[in-house]
N, C-alpha and C positions, 0 to 999 in steps of 0.2 A: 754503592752505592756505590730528605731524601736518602737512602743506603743503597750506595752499590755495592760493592762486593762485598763483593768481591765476595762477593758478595758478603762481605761483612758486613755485619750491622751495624747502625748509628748507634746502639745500645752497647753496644762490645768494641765500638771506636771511641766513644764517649772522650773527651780527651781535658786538658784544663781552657782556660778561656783563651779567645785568639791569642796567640804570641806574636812576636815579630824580633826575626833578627835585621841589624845594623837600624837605620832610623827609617820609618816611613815616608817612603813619597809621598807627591802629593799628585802626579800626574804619571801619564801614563812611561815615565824613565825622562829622563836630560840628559845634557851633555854639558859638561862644567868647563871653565877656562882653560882648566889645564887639560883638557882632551881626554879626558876621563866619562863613559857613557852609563849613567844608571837605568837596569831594565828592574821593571817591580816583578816581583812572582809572588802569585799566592796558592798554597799548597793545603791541603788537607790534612791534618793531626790522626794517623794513626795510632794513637797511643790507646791503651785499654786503660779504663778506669787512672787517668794522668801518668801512667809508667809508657816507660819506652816513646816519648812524644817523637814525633816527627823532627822537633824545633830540632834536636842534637843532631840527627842525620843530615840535616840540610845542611847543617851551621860548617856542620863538616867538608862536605862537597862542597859548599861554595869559597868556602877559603882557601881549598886548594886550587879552586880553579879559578880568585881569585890571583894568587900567585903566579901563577903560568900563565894570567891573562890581566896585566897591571892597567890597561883602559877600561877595564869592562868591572861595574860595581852591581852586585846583584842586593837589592831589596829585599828580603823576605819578609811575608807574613803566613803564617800557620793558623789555621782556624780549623776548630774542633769541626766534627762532622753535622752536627746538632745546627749549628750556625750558620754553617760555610755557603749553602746555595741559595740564604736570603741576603747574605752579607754583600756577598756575587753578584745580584741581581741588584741592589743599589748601587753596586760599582757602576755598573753596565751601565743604569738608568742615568746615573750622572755623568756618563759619560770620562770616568775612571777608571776602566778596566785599566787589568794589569797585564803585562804585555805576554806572561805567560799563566796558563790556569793550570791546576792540576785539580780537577772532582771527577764526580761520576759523568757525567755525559758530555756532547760536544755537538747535538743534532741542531739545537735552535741557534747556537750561536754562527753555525757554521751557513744554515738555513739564511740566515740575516746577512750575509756577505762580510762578518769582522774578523772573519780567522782565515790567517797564512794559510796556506796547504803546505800539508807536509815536507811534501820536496822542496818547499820554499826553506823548511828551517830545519831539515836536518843532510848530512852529509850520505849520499850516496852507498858508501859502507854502513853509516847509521841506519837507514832508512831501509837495506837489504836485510840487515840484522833480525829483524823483527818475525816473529812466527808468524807464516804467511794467515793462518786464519785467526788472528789477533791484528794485524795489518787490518783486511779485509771487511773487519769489524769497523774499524775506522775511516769507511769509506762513504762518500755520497753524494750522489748522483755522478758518479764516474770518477773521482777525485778525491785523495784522502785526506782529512785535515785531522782526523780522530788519532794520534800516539799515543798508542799503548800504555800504561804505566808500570802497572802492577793486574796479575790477575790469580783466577780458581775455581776451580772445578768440584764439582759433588760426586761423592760414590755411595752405594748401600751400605751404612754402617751396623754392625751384628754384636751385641754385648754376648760375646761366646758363652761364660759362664752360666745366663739365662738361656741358651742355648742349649745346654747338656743338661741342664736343670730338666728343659719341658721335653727330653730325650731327642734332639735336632743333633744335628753333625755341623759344626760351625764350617767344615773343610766345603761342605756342602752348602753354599748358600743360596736363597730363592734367585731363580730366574726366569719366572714368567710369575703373574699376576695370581694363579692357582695357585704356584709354588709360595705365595706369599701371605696367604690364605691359611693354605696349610697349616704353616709357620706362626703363624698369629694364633690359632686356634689353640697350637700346643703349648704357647707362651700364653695365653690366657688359661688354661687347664690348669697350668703347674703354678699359675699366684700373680702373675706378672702384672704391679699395676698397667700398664699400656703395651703390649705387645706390640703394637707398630704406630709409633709418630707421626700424624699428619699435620705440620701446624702450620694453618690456615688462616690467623691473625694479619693484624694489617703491617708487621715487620716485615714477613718476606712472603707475602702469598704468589706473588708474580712467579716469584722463582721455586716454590712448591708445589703453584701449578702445573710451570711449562716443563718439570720434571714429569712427571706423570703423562702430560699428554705427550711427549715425545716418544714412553714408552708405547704407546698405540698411534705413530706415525701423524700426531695430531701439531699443533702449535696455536700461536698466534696469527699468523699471515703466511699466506702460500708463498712461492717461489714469485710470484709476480709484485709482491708486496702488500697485496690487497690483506685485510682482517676476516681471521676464520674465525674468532673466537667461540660461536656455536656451532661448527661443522660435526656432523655426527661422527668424528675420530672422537673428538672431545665430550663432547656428550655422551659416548660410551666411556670415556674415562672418567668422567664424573659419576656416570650411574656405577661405577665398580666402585669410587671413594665411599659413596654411600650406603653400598652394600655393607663394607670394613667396617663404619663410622655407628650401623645399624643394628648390625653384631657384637656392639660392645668390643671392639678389636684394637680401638683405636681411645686417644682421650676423649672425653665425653664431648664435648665443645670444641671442635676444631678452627673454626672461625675466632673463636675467643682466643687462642693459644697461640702465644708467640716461638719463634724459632731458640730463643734464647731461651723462653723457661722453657722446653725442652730441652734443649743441649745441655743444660743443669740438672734435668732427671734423666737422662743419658749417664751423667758422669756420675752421677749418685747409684745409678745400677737399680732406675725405674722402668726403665724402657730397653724393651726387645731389639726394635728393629726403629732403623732413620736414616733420613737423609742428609747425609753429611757433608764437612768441608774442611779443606789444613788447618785451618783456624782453631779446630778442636785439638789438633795431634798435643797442646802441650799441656790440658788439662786431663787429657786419655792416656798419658804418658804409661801409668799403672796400673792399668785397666787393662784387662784381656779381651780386647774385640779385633775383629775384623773387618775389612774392605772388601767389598765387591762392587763389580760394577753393577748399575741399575736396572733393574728387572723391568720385564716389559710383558705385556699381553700375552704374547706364543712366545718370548723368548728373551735375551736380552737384549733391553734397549736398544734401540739405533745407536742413539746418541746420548750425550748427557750435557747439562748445563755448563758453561764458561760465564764466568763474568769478568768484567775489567775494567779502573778505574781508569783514568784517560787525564794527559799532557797535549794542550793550545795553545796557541801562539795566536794571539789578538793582534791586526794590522796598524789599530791607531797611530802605535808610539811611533811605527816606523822603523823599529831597531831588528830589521830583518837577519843582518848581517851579525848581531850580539845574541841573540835569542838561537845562532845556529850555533855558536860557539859553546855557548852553554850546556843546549842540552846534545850537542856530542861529546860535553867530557861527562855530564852527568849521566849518559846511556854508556858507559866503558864499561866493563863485566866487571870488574871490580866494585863498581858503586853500587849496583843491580843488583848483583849476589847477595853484598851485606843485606840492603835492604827487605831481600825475600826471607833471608836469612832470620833476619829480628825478629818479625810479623809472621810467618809460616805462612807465607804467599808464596805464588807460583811464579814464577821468570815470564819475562813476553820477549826476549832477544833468545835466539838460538846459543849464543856463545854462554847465555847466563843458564838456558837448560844443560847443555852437555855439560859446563861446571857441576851444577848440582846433581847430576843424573850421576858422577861419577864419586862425588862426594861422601866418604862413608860417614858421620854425622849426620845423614842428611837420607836414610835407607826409609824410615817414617814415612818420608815424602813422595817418595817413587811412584807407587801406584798412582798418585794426580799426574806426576811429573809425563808418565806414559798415555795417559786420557788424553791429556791438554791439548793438542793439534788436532784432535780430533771433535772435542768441544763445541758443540753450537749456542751463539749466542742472539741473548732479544734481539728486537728489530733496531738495535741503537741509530741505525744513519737517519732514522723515521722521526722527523721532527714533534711530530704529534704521539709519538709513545711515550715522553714523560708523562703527559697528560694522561692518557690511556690507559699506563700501567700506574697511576694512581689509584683510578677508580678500580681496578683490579685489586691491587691492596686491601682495600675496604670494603668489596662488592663478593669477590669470588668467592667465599667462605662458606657462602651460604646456598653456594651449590652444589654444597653433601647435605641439603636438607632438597633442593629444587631444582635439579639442575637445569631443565629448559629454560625456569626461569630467567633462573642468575645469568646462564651464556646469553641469553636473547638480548637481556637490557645489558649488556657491558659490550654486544657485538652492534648493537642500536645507535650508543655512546661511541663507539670506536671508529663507526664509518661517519656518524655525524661529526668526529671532530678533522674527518680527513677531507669534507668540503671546504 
């Protein structure tokens, strides 16, 4: 993430109530007698069920870069994920935003003319740092204001042991849509309650969608930005879900099924086959499964999903010049690393992949680590895809029961919200 990534979920970020380090502003940052300038940040609580909160990493980065920058007082507040983008949006409203954000998206605020552009608030070296299609993603209508945060990637995840059960070779894993068929079939043979995970719930349908239709060269919006949502790429990927969904191949209610209780009958050793993400490596830690990348129609996928949570810089406060200093100490590969480090998130600076890429603690990780540049994400510059990939959430599920249906009224819904 509202859940973006990171696609982790709001249920699996879940974190304790707002926090806030040092004392709350009241305004968008001041600047005190003695020359001393406070900018506010308000960041998003990655913590799973209150462990690991965000509050201690921040607390940490900003005291050191307190130190080494004795004018500049940073503000924090933490808000859990459950909270944070209504919390945001009465900021806004009253005209208290904080001069930096850190959540999922950055299309409407940037749409609205209240966010820096990038180049305005990061350093040259910072702002090259960045993996250029993570960058990219951050970008709109010609110009980036979107920074990177934290991101991640999905692969085909294989419980091996259910594997050799329904006589499958784990070494061999499905790569086209047949091959995956197949697979299901012998994993339902041999006992499997759900041979292959489709969960289609309103946690992450967006991103269990646009998995799929990638595999059949499909999406949400063409190259030109327009909404494809019912183009017959995806209407054949939806008539193949329903084939799976129809077969008994799949949990009985896909629409009903969240990504989380699945990744729980994933680790319980219910399920065959899924689409995965880092977030899992530290509950699969003992499990015998495998990664692969995502199978597609005639072959393996194009491409596979990225997501990324995203760092703004809001114009109000005016602290252009503090808001750069900041987050070029907080983007140094030392603070980056920790951070992907705690959370099994992916790096978005190059200096933070080749750390980890080289990292032997850190071997779990690789296969995203190698995906990740290659990654395609939503239409995040698109100010009206919050909007859009809401009704998605809650609409697209029920297009392993109808497919015309479902795509017709969400592609109806998507170009009516882009007049």
């Amino acid at each position: 993430m509202k859940r973006p990534l990171l696609a982790l979920s709001a249920a699996t970020m879940a974190g304790a109530l707002a926090l806030s380090a040092c004392s709350k502003g009241s305004g968008s940052g001041s600047t005190s007698a003695d020359g001393v300038t406070t900018i506010r940040f308000v960041a998003a609580d990655y913590g799973s069920n209150g462990q690991n909160p965000g509050q201690a990493y921040w607390q940490g980065v900003i005291s050191a870069f307190q130190q080494q920058n004795p004018t500049i007082r940073v503000d924090l507040q933490v808000i859990n994920w459950n909270d944070l983008d209504t919390q945001v949006k009465t900021m806004v409203q009253n005209g208290n935003q904080p001069d930096i954000l850190q959540t999922g998206g950055y299309a409407d605020y940037a749409k609205n003319g209240m966010l820096y552009p990038a180049s305005d608030v990061l350093s040259p070296a910072t702002a090259g740092d960045f993996v250029p299609a993570l960058a990219k993603a951050g970008v709109q209508d010609g110009t980036q204001y979107g920074v990177p945060f934290v991101s991640s990637a999905r692969m085909f995840l294989i419980n091996n042991a259910l594997f050799r059960k329904a006589g499958l070779d784990p070494a061999n894993p499905p790569k086209t849509w047949d091959d995956v068929t197949t697979a299901a079939t012998a994993l339902k043979k041999a006992g499997v309650d759900v041979p292959l995970g489709i969960p289609l719930g309103k946690e992450e349908a967006q991103a269990e969608s646009f998995i799929w239709m990638m595999g059949n060269h499909g999406g949400y919006q063409d190259a030109g930005g327009a909404y494809t949502i019912n183009s017959p790429a995806n209407m054949a990927t939806f008539t193949q879900l329903k084939s799976w969904v129809d077969a008994g191949l799949t949990e009985q209610s896909p629409a009903a099924v969240n990504r989380t209780d699945l990744t729980k009958d994933f680790a319980s050793g219910k399920v065959g086959m899924l689409n995965g993400f880092p977030g899992q490596l530290g509950d699969l830690r003992t499990m015998d499964v495998s990664w692969a990348p995502m199978p597609g129609k005639d072959g393996v996928s194009p491409s596979t999903l990225g997501v990324a949570d995203w760092v703004m810089a809001f114009r109000k406060g005016g602290h252009k010049d503090q808001i750069r200093a900041f987050l070029d100490f907080a983007y140094q590969r030392d603070n980056t690393v920790k951070f992907d480090k705690e959370y099994n998130l992916l790096p978005v600076t190059r200096t933070a992949l080749d750390a980890l890429q080289t990292d032997p603690d850190e071997k779990a990780l690789q296969p995203f680590l190698q995906i990740l540049p290659t990654a395609t994400f939503y239409p995040l510059s698109d100010p009206t895809w919050p909007g859009v990939s809401a009704q998605v959430k809650t609409q697209i599920g029920t297009a392993v029961t109808d497919p015309g249906k479902a795509l017709d009224a969400l592609q109806q819904a998507a170009v009516q919200a882009g007049r």
